[in-house]
Jmol script that loads the backbone (N, CA, C; Angstrom):
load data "model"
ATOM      1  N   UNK A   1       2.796  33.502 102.009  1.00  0.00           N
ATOM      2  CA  UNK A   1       2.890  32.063 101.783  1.00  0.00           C
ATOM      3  C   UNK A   1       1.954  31.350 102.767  1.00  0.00           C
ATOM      4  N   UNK A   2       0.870  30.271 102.450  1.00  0.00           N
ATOM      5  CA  UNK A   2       0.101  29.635 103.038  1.00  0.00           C
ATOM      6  C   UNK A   2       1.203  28.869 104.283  1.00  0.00           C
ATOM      7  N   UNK A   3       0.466  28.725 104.930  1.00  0.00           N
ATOM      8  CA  UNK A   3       1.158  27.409 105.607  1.00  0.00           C
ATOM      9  C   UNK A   3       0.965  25.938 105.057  1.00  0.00           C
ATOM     10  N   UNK A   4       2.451  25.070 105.587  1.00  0.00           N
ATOM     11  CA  UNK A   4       2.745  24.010 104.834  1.00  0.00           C
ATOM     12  C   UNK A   4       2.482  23.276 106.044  1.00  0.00           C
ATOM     13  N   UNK A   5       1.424  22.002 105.837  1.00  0.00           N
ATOM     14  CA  UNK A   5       0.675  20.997 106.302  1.00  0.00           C
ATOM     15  C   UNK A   5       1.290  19.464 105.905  1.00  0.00           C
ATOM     16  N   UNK A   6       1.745  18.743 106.628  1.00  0.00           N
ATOM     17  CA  UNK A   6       2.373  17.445 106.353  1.00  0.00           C
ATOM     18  C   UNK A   6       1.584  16.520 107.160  1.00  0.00           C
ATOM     19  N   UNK A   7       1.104  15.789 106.236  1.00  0.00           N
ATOM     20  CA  UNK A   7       0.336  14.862 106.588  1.00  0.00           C
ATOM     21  C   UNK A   7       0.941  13.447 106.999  1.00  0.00           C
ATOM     22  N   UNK A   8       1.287  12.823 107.613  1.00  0.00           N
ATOM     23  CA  UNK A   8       2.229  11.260 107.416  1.00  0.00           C
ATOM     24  C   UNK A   8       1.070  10.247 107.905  1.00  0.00           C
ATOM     25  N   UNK A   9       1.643   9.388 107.446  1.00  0.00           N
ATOM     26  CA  UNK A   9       0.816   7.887 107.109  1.00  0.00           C
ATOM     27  C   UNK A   9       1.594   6.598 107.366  1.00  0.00           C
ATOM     28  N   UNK A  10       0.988   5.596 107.718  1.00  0.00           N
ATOM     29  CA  UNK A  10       2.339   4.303 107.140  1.00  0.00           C
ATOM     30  C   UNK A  10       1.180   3.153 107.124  1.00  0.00           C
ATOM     31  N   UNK A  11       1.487   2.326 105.984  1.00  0.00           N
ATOM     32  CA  UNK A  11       0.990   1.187 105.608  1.00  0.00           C
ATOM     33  C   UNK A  11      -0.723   1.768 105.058  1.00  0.00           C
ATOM     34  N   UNK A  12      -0.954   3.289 104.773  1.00  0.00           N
ATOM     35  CA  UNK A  12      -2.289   3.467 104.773  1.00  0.00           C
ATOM     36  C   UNK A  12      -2.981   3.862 105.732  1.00  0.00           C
ATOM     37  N   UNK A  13      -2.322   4.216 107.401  1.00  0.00           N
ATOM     38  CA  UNK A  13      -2.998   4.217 108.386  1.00  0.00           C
ATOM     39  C   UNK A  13      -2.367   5.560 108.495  1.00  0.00           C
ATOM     40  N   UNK A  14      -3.370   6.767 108.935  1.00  0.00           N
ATOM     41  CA  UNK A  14      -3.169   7.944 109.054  1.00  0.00           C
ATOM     42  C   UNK A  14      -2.526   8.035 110.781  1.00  0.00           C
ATOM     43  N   UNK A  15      -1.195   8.907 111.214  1.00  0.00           N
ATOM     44  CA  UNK A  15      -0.447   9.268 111.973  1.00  0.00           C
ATOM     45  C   UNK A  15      -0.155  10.151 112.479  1.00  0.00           C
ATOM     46  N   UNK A  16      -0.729  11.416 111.909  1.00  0.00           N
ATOM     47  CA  UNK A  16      -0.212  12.662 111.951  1.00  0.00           C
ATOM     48  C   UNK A  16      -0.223  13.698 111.546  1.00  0.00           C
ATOM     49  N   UNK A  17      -0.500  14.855 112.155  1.00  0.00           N
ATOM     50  CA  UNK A  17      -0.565  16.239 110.736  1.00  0.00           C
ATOM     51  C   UNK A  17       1.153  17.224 111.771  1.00  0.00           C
ATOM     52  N   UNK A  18       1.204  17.885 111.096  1.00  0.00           N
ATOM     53  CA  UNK A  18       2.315  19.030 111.586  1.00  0.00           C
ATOM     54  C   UNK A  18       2.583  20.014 111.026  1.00  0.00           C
ATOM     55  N   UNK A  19       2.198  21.162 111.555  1.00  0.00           N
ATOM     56  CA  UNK A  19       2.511  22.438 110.947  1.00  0.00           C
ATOM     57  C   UNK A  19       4.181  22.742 110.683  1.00  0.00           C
ATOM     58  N   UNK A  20       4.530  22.866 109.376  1.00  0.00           N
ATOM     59  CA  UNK A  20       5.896  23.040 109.541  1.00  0.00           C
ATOM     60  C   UNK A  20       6.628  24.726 109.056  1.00  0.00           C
ATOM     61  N   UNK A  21       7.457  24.828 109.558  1.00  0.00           N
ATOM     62  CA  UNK A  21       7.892  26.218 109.886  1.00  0.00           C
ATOM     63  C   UNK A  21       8.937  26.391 107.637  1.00  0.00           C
ATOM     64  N   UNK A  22       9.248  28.060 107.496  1.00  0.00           N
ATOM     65  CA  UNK A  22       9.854  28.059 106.319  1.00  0.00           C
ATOM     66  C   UNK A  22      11.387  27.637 106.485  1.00  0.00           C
ATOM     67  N   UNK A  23      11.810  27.420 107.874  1.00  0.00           N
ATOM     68  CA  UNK A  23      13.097  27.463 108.292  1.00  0.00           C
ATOM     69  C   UNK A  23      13.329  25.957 108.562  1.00  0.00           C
ATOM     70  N   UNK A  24      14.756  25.824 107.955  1.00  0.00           N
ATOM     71  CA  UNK A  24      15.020  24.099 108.551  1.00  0.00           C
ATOM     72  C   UNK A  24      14.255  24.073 109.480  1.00  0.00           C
ATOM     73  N   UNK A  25      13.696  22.933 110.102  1.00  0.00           N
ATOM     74  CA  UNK A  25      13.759  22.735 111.530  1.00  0.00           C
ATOM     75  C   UNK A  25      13.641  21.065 111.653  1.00  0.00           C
ATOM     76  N   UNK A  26      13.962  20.498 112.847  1.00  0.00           N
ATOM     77  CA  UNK A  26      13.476  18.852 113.354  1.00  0.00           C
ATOM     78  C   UNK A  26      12.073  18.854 113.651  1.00  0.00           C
ATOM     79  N   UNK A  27      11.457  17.703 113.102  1.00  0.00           N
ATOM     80  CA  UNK A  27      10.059  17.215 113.078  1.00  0.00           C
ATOM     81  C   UNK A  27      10.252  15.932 113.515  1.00  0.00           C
ATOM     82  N   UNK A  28       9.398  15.295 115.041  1.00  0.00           N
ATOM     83  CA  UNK A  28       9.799  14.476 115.160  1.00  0.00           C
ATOM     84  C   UNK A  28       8.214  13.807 115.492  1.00  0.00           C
ATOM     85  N   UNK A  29       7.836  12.332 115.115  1.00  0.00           N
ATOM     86  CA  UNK A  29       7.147  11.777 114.895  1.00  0.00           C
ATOM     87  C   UNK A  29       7.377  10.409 115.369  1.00  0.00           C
ATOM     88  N   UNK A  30       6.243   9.866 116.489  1.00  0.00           N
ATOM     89  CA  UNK A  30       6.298   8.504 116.941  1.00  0.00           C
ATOM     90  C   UNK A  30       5.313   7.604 115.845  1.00  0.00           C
ATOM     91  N   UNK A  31       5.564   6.727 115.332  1.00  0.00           N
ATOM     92  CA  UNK A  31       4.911   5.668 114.546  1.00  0.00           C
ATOM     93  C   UNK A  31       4.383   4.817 115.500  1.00  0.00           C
ATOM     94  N   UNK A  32       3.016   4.173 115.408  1.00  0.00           N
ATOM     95  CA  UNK A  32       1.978   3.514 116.491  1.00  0.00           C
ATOM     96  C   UNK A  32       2.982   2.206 116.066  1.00  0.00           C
ATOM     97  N   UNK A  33       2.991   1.983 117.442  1.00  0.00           N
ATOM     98  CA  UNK A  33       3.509   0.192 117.119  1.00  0.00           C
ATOM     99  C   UNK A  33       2.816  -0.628 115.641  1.00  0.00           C
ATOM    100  N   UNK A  34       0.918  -0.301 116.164  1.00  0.00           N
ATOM    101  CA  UNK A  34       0.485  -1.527 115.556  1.00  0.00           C
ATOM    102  C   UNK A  34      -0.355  -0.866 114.196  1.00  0.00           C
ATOM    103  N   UNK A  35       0.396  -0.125 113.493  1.00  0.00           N
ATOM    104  CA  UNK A  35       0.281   0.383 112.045  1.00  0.00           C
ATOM    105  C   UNK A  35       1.459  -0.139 111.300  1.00  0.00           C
ATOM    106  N   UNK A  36       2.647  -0.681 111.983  1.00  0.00           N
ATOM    107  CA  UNK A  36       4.285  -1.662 111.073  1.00  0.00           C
ATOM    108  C   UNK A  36       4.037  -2.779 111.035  1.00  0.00           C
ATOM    109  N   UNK A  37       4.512  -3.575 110.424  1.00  0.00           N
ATOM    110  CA  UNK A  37       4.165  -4.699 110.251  1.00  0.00           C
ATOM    111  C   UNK A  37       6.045  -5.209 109.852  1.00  0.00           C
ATOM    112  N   UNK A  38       5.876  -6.700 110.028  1.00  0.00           N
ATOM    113  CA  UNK A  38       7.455  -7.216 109.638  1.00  0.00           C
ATOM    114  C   UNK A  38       7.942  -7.159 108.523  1.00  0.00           C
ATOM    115  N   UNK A  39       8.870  -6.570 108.018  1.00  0.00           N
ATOM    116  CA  UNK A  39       8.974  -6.481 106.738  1.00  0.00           C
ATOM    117  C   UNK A  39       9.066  -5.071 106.158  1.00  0.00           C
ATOM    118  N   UNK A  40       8.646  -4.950 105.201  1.00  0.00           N
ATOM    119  CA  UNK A  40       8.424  -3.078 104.525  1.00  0.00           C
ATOM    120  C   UNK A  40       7.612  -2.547 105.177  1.00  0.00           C
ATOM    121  N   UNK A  41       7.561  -1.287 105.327  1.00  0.00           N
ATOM    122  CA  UNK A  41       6.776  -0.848 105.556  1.00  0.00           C
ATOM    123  C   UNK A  41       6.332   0.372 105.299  1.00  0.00           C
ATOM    124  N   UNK A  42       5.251   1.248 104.414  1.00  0.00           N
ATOM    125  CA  UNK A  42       5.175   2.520 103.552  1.00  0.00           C
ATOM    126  C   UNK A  42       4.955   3.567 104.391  1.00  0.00           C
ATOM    127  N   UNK A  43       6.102   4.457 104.399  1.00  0.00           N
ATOM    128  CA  UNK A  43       6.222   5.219 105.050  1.00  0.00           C
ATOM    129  C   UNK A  43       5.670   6.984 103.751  1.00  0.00           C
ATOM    130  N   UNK A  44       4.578   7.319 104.159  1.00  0.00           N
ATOM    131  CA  UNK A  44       3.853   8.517 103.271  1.00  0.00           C
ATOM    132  C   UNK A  44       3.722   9.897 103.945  1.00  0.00           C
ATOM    133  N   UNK A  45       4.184  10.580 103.193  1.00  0.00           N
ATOM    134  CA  UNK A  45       4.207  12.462 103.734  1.00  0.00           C
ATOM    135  C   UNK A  45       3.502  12.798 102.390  1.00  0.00           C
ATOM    136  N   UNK A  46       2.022  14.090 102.608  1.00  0.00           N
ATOM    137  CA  UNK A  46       1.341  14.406 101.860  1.00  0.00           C
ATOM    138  C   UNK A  46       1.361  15.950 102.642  1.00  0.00           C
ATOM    139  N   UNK A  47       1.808  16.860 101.541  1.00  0.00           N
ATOM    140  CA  UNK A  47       2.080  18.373 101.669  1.00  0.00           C
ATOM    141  C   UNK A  47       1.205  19.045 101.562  1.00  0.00           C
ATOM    142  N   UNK A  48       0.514  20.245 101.727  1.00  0.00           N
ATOM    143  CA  UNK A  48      -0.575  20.945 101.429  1.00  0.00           C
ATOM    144  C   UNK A  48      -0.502  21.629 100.388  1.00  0.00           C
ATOM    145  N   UNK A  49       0.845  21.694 100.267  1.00  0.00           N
ATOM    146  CA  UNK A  49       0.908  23.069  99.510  1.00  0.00           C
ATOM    147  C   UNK A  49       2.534  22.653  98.326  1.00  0.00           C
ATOM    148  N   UNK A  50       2.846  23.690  97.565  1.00  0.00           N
ATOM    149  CA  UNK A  50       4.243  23.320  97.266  1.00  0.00           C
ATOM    150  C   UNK A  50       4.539  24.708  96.784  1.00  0.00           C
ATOM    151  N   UNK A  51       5.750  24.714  96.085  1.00  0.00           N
ATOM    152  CA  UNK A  51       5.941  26.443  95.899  1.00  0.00           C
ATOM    153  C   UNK A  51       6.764  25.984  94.614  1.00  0.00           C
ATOM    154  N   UNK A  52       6.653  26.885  93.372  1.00  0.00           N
ATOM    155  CA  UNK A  52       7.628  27.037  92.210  1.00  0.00           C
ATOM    156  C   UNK A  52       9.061  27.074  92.197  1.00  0.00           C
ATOM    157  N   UNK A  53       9.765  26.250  91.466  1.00  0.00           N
ATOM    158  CA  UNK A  53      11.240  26.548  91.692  1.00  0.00           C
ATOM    159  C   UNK A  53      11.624  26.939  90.504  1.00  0.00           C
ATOM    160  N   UNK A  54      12.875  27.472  90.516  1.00  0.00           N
ATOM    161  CA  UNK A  54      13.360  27.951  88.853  1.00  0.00           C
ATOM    162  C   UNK A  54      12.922  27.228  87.657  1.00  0.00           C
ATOM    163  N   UNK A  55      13.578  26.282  88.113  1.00  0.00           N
ATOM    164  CA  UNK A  55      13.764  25.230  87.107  1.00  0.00           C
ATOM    165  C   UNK A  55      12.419  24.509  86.487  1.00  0.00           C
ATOM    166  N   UNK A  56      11.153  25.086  87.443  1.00  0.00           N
ATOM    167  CA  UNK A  56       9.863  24.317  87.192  1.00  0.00           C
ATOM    168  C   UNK A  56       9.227  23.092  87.616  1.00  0.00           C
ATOM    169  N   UNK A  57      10.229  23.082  88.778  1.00  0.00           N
ATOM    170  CA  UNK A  57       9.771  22.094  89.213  1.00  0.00           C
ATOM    171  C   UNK A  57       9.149  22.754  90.776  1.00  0.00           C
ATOM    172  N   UNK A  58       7.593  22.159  91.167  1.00  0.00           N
ATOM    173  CA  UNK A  58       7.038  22.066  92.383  1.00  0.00           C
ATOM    174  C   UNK A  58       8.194  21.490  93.702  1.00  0.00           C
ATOM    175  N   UNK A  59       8.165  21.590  94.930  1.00  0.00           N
ATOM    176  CA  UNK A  59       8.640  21.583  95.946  1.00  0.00           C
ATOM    177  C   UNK A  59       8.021  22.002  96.954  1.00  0.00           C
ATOM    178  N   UNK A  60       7.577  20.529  98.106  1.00  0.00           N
ATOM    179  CA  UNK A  60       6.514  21.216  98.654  1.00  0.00           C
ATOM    180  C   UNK A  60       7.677  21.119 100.104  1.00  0.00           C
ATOM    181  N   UNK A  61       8.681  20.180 100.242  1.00  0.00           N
ATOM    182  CA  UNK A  61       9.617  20.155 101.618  1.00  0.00           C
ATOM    183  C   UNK A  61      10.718  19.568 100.372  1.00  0.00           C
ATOM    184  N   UNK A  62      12.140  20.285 101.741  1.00  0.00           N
ATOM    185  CA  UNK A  62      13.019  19.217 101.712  1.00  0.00           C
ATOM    186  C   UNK A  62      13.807  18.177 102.605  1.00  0.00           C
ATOM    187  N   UNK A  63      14.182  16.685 102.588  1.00  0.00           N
ATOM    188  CA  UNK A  63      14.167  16.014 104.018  1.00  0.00           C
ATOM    189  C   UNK A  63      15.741  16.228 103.911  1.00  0.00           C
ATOM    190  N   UNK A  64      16.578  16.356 104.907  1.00  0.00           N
ATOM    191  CA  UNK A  64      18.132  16.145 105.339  1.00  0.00           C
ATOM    192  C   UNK A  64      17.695  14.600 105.498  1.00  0.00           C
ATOM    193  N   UNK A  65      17.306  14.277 106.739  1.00  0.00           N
ATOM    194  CA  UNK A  65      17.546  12.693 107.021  1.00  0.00           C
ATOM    195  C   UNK A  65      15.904  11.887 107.426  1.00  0.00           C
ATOM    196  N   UNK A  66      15.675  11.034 107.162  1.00  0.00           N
ATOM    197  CA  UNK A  66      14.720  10.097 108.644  1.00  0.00           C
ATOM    198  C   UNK A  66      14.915   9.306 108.469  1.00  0.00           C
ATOM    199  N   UNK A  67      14.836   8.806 110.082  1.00  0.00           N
ATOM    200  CA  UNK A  67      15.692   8.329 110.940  1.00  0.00           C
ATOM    201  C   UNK A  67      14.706   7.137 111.620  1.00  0.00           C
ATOM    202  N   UNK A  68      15.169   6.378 111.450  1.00  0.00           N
ATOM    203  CA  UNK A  68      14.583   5.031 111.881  1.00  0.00           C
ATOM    204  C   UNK A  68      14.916   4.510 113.424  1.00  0.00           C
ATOM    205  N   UNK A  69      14.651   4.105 114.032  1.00  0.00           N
ATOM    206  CA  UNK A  69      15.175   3.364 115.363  1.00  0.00           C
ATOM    207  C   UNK A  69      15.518   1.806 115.271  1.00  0.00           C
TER     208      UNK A  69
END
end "model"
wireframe off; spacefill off
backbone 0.3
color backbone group
């Protein structure tokens, strides 16, 4: 299995890459102050890769929680 590459973003402004492991694990990520803005704000994860599931459907992660401050 390749390794899985997560890219995150917010509002369009690139943040981050992280190699992520096949095993649960916590990924933790500081957002630049001055990429939020008041209001919404688009929070984007772009996978490298994804893997087949039974059912046919692609799956490239799955999230338990994130977590806002």
């Amino acid at each position: 299995v390749d390794p899985q590459i997560m890219e995150i973003s917010v509002n369009g402004n690139f943040v981050s890459t992280k190699r992520l492991r096949t095993e649960w694990g916590r990924v933790s990520v500081v957002l630049p102050e001055g990429h939020l803005v008041p209001g919404e704000n688009a929070l984007c994860f772009k996978f490298s890769n994804s893997l087949p599931e039974e059912n046919g459907r692609r799956v490239a992660a799955h999230f338990e929680r994130i977590q806002l401050p």
